[in-house]
Each structure stands twice: as structure tokens, then as C-alpha cells.
Kinemage of the C-alpha trace (Angstrom):
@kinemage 1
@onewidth
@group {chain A} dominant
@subgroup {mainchain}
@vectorlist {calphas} color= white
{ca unk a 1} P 137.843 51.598 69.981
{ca unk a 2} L 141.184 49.615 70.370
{ca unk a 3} L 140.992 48.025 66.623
{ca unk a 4} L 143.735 49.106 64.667
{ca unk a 5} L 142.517 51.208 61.316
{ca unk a 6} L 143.589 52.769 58.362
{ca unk a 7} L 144.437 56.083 58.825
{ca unk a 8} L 145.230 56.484 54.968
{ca unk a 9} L 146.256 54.431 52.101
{ca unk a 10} L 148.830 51.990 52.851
{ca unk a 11} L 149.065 53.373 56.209
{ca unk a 12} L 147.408 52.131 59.464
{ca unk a 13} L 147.110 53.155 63.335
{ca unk a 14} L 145.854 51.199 66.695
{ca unk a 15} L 144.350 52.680 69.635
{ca unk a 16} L 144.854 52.144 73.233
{ca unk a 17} L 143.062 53.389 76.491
{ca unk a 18} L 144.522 54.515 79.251
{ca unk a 19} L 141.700 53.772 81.358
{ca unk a 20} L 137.799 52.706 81.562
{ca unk a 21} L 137.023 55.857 83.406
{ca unk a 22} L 137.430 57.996 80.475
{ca unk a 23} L 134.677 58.288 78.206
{ca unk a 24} L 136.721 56.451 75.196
{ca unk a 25} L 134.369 57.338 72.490
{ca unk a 26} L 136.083 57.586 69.273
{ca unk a 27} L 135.509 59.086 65.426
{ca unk a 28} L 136.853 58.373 62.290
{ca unk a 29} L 136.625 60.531 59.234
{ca unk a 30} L 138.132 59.845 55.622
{ca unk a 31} L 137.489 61.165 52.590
{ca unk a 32} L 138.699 60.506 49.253
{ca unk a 33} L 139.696 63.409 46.705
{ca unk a 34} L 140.992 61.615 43.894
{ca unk a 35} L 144.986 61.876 44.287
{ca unk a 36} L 144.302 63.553 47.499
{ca unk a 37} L 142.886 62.431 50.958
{ca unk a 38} L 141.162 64.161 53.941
{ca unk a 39} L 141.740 62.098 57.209
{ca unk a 40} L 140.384 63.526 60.779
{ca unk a 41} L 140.022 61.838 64.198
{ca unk a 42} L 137.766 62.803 67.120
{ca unk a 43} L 138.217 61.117 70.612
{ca unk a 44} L 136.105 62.405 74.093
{ca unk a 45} L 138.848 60.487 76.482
{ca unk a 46} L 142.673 60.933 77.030
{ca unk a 47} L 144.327 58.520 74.273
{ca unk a 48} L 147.588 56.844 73.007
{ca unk a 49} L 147.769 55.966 69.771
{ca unk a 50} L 151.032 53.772 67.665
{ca unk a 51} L 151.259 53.559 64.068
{ca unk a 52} L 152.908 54.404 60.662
{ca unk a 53} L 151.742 56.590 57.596
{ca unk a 54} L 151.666 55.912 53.914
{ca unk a 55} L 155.075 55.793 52.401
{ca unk a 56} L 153.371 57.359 49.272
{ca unk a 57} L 152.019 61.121 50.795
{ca unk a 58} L 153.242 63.610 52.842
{ca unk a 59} L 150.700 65.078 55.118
{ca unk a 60} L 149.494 68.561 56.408
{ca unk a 61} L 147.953 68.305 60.474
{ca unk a 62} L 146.185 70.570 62.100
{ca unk a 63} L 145.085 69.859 65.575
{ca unk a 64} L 141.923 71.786 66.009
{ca unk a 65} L 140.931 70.820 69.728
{ca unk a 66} L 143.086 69.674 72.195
{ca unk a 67} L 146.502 70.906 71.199
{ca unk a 68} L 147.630 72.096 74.631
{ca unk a 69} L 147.578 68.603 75.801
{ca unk a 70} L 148.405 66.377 72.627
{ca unk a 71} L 151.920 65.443 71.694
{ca unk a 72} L 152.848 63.569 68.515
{ca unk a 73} L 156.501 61.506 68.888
{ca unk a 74} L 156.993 63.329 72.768
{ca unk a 75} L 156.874 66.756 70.674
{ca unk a 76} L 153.874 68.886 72.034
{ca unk a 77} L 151.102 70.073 69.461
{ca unk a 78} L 150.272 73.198 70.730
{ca unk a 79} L 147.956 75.377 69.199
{ca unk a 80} L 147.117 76.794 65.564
{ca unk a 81} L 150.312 74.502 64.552
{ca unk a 82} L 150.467 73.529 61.174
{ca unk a 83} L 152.951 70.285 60.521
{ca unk a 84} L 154.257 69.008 57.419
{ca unk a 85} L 154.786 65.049 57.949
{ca unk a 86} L 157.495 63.183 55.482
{ca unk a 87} L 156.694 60.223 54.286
{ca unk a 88} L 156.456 57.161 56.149
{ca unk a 89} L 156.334 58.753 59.476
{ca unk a 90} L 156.175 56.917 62.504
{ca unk a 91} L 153.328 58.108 65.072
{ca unk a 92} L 153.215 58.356 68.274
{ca unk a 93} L 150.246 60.088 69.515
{ca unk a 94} L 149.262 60.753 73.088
{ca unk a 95} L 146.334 62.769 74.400
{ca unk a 96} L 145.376 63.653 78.096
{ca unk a 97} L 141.879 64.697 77.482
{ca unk a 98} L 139.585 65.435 74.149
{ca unk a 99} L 141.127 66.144 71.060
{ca unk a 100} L 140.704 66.298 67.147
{ca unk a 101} L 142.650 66.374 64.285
{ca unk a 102} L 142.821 66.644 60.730
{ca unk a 103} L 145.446 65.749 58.041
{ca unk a 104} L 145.409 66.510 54.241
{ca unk a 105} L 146.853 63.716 52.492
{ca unk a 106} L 149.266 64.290 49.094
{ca unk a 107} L 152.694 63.495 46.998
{ca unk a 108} L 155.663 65.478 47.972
{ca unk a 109} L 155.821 66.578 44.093
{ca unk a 110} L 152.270 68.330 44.074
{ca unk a 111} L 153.201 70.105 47.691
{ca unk a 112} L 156.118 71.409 46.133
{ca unk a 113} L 154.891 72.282 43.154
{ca unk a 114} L 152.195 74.400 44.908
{ca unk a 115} L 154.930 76.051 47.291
{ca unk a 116} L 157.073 76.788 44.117
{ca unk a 117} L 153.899 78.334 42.334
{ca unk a 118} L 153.325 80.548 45.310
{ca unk a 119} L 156.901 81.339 45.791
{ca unk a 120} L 159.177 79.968 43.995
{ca unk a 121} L 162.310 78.831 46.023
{ca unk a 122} L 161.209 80.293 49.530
{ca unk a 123} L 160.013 76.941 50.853
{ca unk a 124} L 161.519 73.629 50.543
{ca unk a 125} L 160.291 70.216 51.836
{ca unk a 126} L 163.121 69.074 54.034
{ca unk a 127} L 162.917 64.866 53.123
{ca unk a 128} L 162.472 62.923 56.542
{ca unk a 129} L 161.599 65.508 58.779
{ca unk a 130} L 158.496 67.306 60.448
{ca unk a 131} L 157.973 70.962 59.627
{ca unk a 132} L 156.151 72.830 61.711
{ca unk a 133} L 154.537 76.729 60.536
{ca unk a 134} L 152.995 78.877 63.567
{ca unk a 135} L 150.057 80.067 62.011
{ca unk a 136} L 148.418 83.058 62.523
{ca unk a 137} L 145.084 83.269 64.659
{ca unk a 138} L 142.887 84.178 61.734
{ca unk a 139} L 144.241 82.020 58.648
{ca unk a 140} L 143.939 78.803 61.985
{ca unk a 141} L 140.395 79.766 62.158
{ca unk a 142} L 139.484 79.542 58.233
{ca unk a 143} L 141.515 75.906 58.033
{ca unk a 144} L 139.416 75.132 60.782
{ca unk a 145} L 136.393 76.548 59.544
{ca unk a 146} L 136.835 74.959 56.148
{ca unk a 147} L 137.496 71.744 57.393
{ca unk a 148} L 134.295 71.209 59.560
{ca unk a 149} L 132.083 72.703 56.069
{ca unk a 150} L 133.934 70.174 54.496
{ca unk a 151} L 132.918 67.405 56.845
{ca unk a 152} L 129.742 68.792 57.885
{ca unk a 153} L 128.712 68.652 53.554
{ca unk a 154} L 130.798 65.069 53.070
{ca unk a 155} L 129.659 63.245 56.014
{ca unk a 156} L 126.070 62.351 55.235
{ca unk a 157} L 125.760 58.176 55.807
{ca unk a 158} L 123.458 56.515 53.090
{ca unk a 159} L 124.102 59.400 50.519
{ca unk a 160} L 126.294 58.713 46.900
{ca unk a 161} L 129.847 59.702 47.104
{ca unk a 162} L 131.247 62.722 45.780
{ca unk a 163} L 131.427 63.720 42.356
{ca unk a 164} L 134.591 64.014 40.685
{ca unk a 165} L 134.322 67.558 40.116
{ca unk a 166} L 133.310 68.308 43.514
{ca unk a 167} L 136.022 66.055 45.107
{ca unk a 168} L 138.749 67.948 43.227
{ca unk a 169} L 137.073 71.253 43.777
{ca unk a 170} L 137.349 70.619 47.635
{ca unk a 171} L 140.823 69.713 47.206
{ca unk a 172} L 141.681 72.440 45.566
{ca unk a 173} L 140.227 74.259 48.546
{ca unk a 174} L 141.654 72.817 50.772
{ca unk a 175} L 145.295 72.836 49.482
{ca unk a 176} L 145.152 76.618 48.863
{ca unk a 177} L 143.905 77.014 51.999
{ca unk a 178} L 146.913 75.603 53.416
{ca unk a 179} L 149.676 77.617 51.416
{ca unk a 180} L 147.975 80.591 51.696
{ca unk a 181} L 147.964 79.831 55.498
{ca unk a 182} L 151.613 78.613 55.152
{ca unk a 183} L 152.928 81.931 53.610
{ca unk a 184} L 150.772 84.344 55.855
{ca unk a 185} L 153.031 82.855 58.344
{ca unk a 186} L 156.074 84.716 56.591
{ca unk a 187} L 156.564 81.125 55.415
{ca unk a 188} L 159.150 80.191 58.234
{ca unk a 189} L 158.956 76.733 59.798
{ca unk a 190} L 160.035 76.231 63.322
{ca unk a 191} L 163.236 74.862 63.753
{ca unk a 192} L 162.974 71.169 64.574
{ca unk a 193} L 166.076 69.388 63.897
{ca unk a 194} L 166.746 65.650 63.996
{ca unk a 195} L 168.693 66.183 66.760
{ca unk a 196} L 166.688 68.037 69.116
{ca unk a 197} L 166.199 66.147 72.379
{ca unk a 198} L 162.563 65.852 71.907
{ca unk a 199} L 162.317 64.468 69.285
{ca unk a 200} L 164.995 61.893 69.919
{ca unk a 201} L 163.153 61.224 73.209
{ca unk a 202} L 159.961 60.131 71.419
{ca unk a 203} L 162.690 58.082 68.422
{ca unk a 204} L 163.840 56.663 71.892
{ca unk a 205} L 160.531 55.390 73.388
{ca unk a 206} L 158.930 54.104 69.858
{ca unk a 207} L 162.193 52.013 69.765
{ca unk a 208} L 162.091 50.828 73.518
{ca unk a 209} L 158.188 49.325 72.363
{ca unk a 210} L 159.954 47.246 69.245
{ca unk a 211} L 162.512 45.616 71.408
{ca unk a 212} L 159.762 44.993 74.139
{ca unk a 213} L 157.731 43.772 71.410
{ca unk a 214} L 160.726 41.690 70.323
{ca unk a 215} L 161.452 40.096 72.999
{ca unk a 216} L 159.773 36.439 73.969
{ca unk a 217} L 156.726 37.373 75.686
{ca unk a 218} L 156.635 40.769 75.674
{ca unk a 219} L 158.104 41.026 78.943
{ca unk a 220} L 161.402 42.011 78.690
{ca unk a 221} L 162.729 43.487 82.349
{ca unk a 222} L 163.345 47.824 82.258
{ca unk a 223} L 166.865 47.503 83.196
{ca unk a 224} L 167.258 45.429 80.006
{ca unk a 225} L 165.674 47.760 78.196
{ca unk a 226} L 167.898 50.414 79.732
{ca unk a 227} L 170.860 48.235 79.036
{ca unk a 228} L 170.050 47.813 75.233
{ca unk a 229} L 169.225 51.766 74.684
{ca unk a 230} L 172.754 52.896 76.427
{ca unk a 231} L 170.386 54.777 79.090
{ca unk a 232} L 170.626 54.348 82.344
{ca unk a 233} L 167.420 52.994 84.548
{ca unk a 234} L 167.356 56.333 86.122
{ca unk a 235} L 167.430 58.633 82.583
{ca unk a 236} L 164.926 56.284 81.219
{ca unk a 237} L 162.296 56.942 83.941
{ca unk a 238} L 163.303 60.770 83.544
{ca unk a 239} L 162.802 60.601 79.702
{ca unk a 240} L 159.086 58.837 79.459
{ca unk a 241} L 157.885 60.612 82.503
{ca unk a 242} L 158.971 64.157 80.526
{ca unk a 243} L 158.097 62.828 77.107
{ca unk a 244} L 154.696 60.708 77.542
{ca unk a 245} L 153.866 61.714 81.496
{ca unk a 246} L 154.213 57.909 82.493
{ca unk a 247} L 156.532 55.804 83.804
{ca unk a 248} L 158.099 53.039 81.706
{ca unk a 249} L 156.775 50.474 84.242
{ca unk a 250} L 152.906 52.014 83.492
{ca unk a 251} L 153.548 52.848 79.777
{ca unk a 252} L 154.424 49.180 78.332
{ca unk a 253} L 151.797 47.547 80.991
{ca unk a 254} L 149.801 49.703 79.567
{ca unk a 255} L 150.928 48.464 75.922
{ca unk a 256} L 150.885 45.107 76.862
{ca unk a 257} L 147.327 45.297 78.095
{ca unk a 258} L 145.844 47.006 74.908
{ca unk a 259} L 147.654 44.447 73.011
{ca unk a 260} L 145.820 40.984 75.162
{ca unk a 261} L 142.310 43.512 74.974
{ca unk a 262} L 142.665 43.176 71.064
{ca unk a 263} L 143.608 39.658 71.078
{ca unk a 264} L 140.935 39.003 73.188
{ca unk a 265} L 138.462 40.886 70.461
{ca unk a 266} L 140.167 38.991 67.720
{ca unk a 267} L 140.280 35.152 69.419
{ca unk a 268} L 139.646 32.124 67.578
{ca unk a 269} L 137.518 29.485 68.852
{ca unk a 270} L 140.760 27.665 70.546
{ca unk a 271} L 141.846 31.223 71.916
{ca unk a 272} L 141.980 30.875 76.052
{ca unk a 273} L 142.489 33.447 78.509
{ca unk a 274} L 145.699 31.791 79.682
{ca unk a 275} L 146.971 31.631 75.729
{ca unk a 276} L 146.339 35.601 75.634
{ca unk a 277} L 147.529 36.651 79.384
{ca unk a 278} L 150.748 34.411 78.375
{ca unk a 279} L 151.854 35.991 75.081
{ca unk a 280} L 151.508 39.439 76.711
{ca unk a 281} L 153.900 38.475 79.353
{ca unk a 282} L 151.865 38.352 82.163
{ca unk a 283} L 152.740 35.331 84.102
{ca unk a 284} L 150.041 35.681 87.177
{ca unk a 285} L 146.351 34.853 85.826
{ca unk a 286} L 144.936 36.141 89.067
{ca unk a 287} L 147.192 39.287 88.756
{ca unk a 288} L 146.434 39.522 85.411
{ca unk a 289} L 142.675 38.922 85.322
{ca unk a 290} L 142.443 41.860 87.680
{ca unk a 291} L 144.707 44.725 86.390
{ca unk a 292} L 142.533 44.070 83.157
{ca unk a 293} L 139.280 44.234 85.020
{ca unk a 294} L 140.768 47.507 86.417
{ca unk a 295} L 141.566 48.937 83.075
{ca unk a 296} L 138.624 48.007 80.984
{ca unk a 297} L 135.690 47.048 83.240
{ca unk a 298} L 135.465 43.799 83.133
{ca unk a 299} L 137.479 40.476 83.595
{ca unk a 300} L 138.714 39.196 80.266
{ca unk a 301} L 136.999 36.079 80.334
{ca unk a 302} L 133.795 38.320 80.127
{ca unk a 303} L 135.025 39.762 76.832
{ca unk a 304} L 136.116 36.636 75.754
{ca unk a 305} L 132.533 35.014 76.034
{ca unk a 306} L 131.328 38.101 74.368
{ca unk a 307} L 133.187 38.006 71.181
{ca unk a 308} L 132.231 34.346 70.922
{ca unk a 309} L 128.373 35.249 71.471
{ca unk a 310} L 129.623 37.583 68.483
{ca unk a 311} L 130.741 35.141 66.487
{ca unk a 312} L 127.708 32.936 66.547
């Protein structure tokens, strides 16, 4: 659940509960269609998720469940969005409850080239920025529609893999059914600008995790935090608890925890508890050995022992 994967080619994505008392089951779907890629992800549990795409696609979302709760970098989903994702793009996904997604994965040139063929000039792939197309209830429901055929056909374990024909076929499918989609809209995307608060606020709290994550221990104090982002303490607190719906204090334990839980699954045979609770930050191994019982059922030398049973 908390390893990190690939979510596609050259880009990856970890995991991290929120707490044991949601059921944290979680799917993964990929698909290759020769220059393109289908990605989708399925979770029953609220969810925060931290990664980075492929610097070599842009990618068309669609959040087909859970969109009313389900933000991506602080700025709400909603529902029967379509997104256009640059290249590159950080993520920072965070669900309350049950959600899935899909993504269609392909170059900037080919997305234009199918915009221009459609309509020549109307639509232009902004470089570096989300764009984000309302859709319309009916051309939602065929995307929708077409992706779970897709999956439903694809997604039989112990069978051969596509064909090439019928990989580019669904492809095809898949990227018409996206302009068409696209322009039934009237073709306007949503206006969200680099400098929209909300978007800056989640900019702000994916940068707030690399200087915790930089500093020794991963422990740095929230007013230094507040110090090094120009924010005060105060406007901090405001900013998660609007953005993510957690405190700062709650969101990096939170971080921090995830991060010792995959150490934990990862340990070498020298790995101690101490060595794990330590480079996390946590300085207490009482303290410590407790909030992670709290969080993920059991005390951490129990999945310690496990993953060593593993190993054998």
C-alpha cells in the first residue's frame, strides 16, 4: 500500500495512510499503447499521495469517483473535470474517502497535433501549467464508460498482451474520445493561472515537505518552517488547514510516519527500530512506538520482525 510505484514511464508516486481505520485497499492499473499509456488508480480509504510525472508526456485525468472530495496540488477535482497536466508535474494528491482516477499518457506534439486537426488554432497547450475543461454530463459519461470497457477487456491476469493493432486501435479511441469531449465543451479551459492562490498554496506546502525533508532528521521545528517560507506561524496553519484539511503539526507527522512505515518494509538485516524512529525525527521511542501503533495497527517492531520472516 505505502510502496512507492510507477505511475508512468520515468515517473513514480508513494502512498501514505492517514489512518488504520480506513479500509486502505489500493489498485493499480497500466497499460501500454505503444507511444501512448493508460494509467488508473483505485483506493477504498481516504489517501495522500507525493510524487512527480514523466518529463516526457503530458497527461489527460479524469477523476471518475470521488471528485467532490479529491484535490490534486490543494486545487479541488470536482466533478466531470477534465485536466491537461504539463510535463513533469509535481503531485500532490489527497483524498478523504474512495476515489479513482484515470490518466491518458502522450507527447505534447501528438496532443497538439490532434487539437490543431480538430480545430486548428482554437486550443493551445499552455507549457507548465494545468488546464482544466468542464465537461459536459454526457461526453463525462462516455470517457468514463470507455475507460472501464477498456479496463474491463485489458485487465485479464495470465492472458498475452495486446496486439499491436489493438493497442493502437484503443488509443486511437481513447484520444478522440478526449478531443471530441474537449471541444463539446466549447473548447474553453478554466482559468487557472500560476498565480492563483490555490495553486500557490499547494506550490507552498510541496515545498514546506522538501525543506522538512532537508533538514537533519526530518524534524525541522514549524516556526522554522514558517521562518524560511516568509509566512507567518499563524498563515501557515490557515493555509494547510484550507488547502489539505490538516494542520502542519498532523500533516508532516503524518509524512514522517509513512516515511519510518516504508523504511521499516524496506530494512536490512542491521536495520533497528531506534535507526528508523531516529532518521524520521522522532526522538522518544516510547512516544514513537505508540503514535505508530496508533496509525498502522501495530508496534513497529512487529512489522519489523515481519519483513524479516519475509526475507527468509
Amino acid at each position: 500500500m505505502v510502496n512507492k510505484f510507477e505511475v508512468v514511464e520515468g515517473g513514480y508516486f508513494e502512498r501514505r495512510i492517514i489512518s488504520i481505520e480506513d479500509n486502505n485497499e489500493a489498485r493499480n492499473f497500466q497499460l501500454s499503447l505503444g507511444e501512448t499509456r493508460l494509467e488508473s488508480g483505485h483506493h477504498l480509504g481516504a489517501l495522500i499521495g507525493r510524487g512527480k510525472a514523466s518529463s516526457e508526456y503530458v497527461y489527460l485525468g479524469l477523476t471518475i469517483k470521488g471528485g467532490e472530495y479529491t484535490r490534486y496540488n490543494g486545487i479541488p477535482t470536482g466533478i466531470g473535470n477534465l485536466r491537461i497536466y504539463p510535463e513533469g508535474a509535481e503531485i500532490l494528491y489527497q483524498s478523504m474517502g474512495e476515489a479513482e482516477w484515470f490518466t491518458y499518457a502522450i507527447s505534447r506534439e501528438k496532443l497538439q497535433e490532434a487539437l490543431d486537426e480538430y480545430d486548428r488554432g482554437k486550443i493551445k497547450l499552455i507549457p507548465h501549467q494545468i488546464m482544466t475543461f468542464p465537461l459536459k454530463t454526457e461526453n463525462y459519461e462516455q470517457l468514463k464508460t470507455l475507460f472501464l470497457d477498456i479496463k474491463q477487456m485489458a485487465y485479464k491476469p495470465g492472458e498475452t498482451a495486446l496486439s499491436e493493432e489493438v493497442s493502437r486501435m484503443l488509443s486511437i479511441a481513447l484520444l478522440n474520445g478526449f478531443i471530441n469531449a474537449i471541444f463539446a465543451s466549447e473548447g474553453q479551459a478554466d482559468p487557472i493561472k500560476p498565480n492563483s492562490l490555490t495553486l500557490l498554496h499547494g506550490q507552498l506546502i510541496m515545498a514546506t515537505e522538501q525543506l522538512m525533508l532537508s533538514g537533519q532528521e526530518n524534524n525541522l521545528k514549524l516556526s522554522d518552517l514558517a521562518k524560511a517560507t516568509g509566512y507567518t506561524l499563524r498563515a501557515l496553519e490557515f493555509i494547510f488547514k484550507n488547502s489539505v484539511g490538516m494542520s502542519p503539526k498532523n500533516w508532516f507527522v503524518n509524512m514522517r510516519m509513512n516515511g519510518a512505515l516504508r523504511d521499516l518494509m524496506e530494512a536490512k538485516p542491521n536495520t533497528t527500530v531506534s535507526d528508523v524512529a531516529t532518521r524520521w525525527g522522532f526522538q522518544h521511542l516510547a512516544r514513537f512506538s505508540a503514535q505508530y501503533r496508533d496509525m498502522f495497527g501495530e508496534l513497529p517492531s512487529k512489522t519489523l520482525s515481519r519483513v524479516r520472516e519475509r526475507n527468509k
